[in-house]
C-alpha positions as CSV (number, residue, x, y, z in Angstrom):
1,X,12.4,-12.6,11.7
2,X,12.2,-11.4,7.9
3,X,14.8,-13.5,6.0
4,X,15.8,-11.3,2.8
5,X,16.8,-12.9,-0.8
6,X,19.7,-11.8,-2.6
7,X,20.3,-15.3,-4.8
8,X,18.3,-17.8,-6.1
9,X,20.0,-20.9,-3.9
10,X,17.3,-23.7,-3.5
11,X,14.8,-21.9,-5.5
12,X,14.2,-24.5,-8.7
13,X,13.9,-27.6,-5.8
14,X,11.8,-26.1,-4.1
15,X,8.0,-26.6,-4.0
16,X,7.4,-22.6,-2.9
17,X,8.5,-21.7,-7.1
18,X,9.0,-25.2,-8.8
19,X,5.8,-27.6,-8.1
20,X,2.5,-27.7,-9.3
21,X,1.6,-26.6,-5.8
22,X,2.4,-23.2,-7.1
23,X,-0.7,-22.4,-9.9
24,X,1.8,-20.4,-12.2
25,X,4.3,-23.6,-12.4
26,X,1.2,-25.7,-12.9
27,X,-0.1,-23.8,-15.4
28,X,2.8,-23.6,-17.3
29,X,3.8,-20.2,-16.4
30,X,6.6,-21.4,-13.8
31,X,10.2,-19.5,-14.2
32,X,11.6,-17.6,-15.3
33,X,8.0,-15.1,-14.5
34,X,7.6,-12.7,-11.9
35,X,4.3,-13.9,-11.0
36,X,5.6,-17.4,-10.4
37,X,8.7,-16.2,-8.2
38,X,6.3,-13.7,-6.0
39,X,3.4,-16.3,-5.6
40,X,6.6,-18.7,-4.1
41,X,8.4,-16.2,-2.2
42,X,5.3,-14.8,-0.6
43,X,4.5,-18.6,0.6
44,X,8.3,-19.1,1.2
45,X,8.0,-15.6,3.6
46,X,5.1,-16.7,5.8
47,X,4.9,-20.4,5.3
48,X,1.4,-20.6,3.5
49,X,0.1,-20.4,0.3
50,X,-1.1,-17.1,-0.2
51,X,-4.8,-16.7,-0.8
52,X,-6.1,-14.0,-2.7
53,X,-3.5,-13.0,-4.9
54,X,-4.7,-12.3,-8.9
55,X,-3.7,-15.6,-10.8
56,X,-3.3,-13.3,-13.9
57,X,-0.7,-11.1,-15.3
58,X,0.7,-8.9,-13.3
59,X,-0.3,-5.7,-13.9
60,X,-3.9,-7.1,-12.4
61,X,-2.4,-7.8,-9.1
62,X,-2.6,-4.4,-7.4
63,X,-6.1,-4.0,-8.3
64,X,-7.4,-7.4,-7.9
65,X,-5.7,-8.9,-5.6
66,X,-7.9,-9.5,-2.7
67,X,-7.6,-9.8,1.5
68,X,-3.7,-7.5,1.8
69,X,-3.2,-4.2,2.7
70,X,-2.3,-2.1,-0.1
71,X,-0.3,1.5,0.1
72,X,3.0,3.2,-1.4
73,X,4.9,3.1,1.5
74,X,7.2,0.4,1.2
75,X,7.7,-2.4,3.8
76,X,9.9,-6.1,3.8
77,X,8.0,-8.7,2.6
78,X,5.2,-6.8,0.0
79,X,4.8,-6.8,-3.3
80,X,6.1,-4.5,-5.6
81,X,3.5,-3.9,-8.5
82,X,4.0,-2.1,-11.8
83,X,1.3,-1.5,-14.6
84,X,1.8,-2.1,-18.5
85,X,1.9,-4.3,-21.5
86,X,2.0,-7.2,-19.0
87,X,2.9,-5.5,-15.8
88,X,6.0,-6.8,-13.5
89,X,5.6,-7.7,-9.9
90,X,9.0,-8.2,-7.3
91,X,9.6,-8.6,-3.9
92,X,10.9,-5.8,-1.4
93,X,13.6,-7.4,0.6
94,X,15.1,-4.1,2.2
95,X,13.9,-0.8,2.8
96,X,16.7,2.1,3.8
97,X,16.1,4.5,6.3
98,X,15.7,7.2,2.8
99,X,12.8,5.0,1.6
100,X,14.9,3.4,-1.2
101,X,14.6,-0.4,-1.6
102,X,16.2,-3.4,-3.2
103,X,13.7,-6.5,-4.7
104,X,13.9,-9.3,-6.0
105,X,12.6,-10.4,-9.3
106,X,12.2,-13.2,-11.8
107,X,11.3,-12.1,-15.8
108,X,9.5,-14.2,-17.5
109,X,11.4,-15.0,-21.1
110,X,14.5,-13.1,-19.2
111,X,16.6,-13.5,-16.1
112,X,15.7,-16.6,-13.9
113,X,16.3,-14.1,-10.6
114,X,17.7,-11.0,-10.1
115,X,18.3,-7.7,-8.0
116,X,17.1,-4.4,-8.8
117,X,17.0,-1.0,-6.8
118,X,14.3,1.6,-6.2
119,X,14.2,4.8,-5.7
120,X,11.9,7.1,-3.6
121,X,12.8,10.1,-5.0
122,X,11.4,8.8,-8.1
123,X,8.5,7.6,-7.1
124,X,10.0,4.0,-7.4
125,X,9.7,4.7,-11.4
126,X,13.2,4.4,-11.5
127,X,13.0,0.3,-13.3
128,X,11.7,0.5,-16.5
129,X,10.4,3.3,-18.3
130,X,7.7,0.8,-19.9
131,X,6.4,-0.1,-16.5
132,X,4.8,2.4,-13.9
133,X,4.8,2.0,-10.2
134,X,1.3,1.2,-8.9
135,X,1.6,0.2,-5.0
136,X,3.0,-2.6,-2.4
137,X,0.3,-5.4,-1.4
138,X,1.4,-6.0,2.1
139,X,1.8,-9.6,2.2
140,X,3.8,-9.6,5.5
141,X,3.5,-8.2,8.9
142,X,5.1,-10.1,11.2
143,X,8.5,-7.9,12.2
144,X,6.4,-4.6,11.5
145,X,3.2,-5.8,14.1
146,X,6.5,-6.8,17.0
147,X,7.8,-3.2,16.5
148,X,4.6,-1.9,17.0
149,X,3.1,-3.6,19.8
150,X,6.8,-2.8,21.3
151,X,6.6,0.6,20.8
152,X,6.7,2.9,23.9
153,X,5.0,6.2,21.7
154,X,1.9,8.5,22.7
155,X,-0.3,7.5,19.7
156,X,-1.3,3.9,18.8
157,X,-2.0,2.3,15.4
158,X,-5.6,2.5,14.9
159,X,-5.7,5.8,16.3
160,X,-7.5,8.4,14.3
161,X,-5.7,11.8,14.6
162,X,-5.6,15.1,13.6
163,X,-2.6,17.4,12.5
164,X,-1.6,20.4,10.6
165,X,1.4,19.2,8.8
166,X,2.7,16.1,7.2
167,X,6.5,14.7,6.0
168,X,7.4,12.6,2.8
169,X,9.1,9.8,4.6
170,X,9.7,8.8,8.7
171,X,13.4,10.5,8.7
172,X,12.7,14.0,7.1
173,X,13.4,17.2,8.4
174,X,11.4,19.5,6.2
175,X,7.4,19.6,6.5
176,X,5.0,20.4,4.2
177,X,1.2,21.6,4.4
178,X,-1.1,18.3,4.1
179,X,-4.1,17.9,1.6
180,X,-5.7,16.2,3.9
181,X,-5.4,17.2,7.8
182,X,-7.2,13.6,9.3
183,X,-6.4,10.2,8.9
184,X,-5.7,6.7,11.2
185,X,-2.3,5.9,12.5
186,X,-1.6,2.3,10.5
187,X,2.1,1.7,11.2
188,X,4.9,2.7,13.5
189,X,8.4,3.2,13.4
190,X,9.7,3.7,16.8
191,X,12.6,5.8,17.5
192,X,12.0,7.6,14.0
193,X,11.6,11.6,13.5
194,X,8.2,11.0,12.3
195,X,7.0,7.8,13.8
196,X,4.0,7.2,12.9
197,X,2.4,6.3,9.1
198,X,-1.2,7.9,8.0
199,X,-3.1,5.9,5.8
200,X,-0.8,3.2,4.4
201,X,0.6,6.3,3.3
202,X,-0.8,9.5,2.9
203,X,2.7,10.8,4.4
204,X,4.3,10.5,8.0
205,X,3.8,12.7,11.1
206,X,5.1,13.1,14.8
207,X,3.5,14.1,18.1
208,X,4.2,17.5,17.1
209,X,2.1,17.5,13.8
210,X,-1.0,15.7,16.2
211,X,-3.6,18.7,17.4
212,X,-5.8,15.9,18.7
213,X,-7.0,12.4,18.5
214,X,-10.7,11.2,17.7
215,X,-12.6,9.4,19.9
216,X,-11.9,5.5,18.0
217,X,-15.4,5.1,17.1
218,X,-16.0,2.9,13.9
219,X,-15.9,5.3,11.5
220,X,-15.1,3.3,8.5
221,X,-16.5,4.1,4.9
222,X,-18.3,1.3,3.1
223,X,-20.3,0.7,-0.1
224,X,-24.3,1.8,1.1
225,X,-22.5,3.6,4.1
226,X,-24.2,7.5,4.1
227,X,-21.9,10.2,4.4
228,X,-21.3,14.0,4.2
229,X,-18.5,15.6,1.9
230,X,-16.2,17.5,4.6
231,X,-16.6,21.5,3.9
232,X,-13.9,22.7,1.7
233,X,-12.8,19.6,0.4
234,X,-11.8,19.0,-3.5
235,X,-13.0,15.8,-5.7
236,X,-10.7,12.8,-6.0
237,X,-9.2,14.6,-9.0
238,X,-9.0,17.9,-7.4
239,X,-11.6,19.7,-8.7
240,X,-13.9,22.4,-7.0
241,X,-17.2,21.6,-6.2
242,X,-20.7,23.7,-5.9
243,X,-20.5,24.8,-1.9
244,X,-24.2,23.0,-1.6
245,X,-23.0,19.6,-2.1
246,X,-21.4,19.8,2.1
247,X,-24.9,20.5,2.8
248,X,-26.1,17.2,1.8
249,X,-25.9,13.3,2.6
250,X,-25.1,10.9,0.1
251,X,-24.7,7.5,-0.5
252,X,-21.7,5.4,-1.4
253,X,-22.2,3.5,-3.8
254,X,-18.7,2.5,-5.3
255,X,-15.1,2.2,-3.6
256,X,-11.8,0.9,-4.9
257,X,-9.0,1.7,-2.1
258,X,-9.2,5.4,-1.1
259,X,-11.7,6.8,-4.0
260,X,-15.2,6.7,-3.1
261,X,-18.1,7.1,-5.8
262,X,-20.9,9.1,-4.7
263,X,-24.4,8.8,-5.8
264,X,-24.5,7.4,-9.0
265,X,-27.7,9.1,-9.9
266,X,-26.8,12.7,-8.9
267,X,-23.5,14.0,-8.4
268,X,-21.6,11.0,-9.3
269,X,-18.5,12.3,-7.8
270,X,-15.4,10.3,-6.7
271,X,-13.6,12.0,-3.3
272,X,-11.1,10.7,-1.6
273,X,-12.8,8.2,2.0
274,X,-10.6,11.1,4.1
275,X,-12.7,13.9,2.9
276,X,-16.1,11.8,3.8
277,X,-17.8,12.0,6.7
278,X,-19.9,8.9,7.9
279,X,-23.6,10.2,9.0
């Protein structure tokens, strides 16, 4: 069961933050630094070091950390991080049922540890105007994978679904008309409105919004994987494209998270992995 942290009692004898087991506190980067406290916490969370988490500043981590999920749904236990001059990285240790969260944080040159609140309806930009929200590393999964293997609901995570409209978080009432109208089931909520979570979070959706599910065939995209552009679909950035480019296959040949690159000798267009179709 998720223990949250709203002080910082044991934290300077403890070998999670304060022993060269941690590589910021060995480096000389121990606290007060927001890199530090997460490394620690993360370990403190689920009792091991953490492996593939950037050893630089923080405004690397969302993009280089390696081996977590990563999405902007917020969830106990992950990684808060925000780019800029340095970046700042904190620890969600609550999420309400309106999506707002508090976190836990360590500055490095300021406060040792200390609570801050976000706010959804921001867009979690609420901090810092310096900093800018960037995404959550999942870094714990332990009370979210009993709620979902408990859950008594018609879809399943893994499930790849489609549906014809989409809500901003798992408690609203009012809908709204989805970019994208397919996508896999990767968390539930049980007993929510909207139980169920599309893409780490594309946006949240009920039995009602489903039209069908997909046979769960591998349909994953990959770098080298060959795939068709789904008809009508816009590029990553939103941009029209020429109607003969559904026509053909092309190869991926560059993916960061959800933007794929494809061929880099002809079209060398990024599209969201949703709007791809694997040949």
């Amino acid at each position: 069961m998720f223990q949250k942290r709203l002080n910082d009692n044991g934290i300077r004898e403890s070998r999670y933050y304060s022993s060269d087991e941690n590589p910021f506190f060995a480096s000389g980067f121990g606290m007060p630094n927001c890199t530090c406290y997460c490394y620690g916490r993360v370990w403190e969370i689920t009792g091991e070091k953490p492996i593939g988490l950037s050893l630089r500043n923080a405004k690397y981590w969302y993009d280089e950390s390696t081996g977590f999920e990563k999405g902007k749904v917020p969830r106990v236990g992950a990684i808060m991080c925000f780019n800029g001059a340095y970046g700042h990285t904190s620890m969600v240790e609550e999420v309400k049922d309106n999506g707002d969260i508090v976190c836990s944080n360590s500055n490095y040159g300021g406060d040792f540890f200390f609570i801050t609140n976000h706010t959804a309806s921001s867009g979690y930009n609420n901090y810092d105007k310096n900093l800018k929200f960037q995404g959550f590393l999942y870094t714990y999964k332990g009370d979210e994978k009993n709620e979902e293997e408990k859950a008594d609901t018609k879809y399943k995570v893994g499930d790849t679904v489609n549906y014809h409209s989409i809500y901003t978080s798992s408690t609203s009432d009012q809908s709204l008309n989805p970019v994208y109208t397919r996508g896999t089931i990767t968390k539930i909520i049980p007993d929510r409105k909207n139980p169920y979570l599309i893409g780490n979070g594309t946006g949240w959706i009920n039995d009602a919004s489903i039209i069908d599910k997909e046979e769960n065939v591998d349909q994953s995209i990959t770098v080298g994987s060959m795939v068709k552009v789904r008809r009508g679909s816009k590029s990553y950035e939103g941009v029209s494209i020429a109607s003969f480019v559904y026509d053909k296959v092309y190869r991926v040949d560059e993916l960061k998270n959800d933007r794929a690159v494809l061929d880099k000798n002809g079209i060398r267009t990024a599209f969201h992995v949703n709007d791809l179709i694997r040949e």
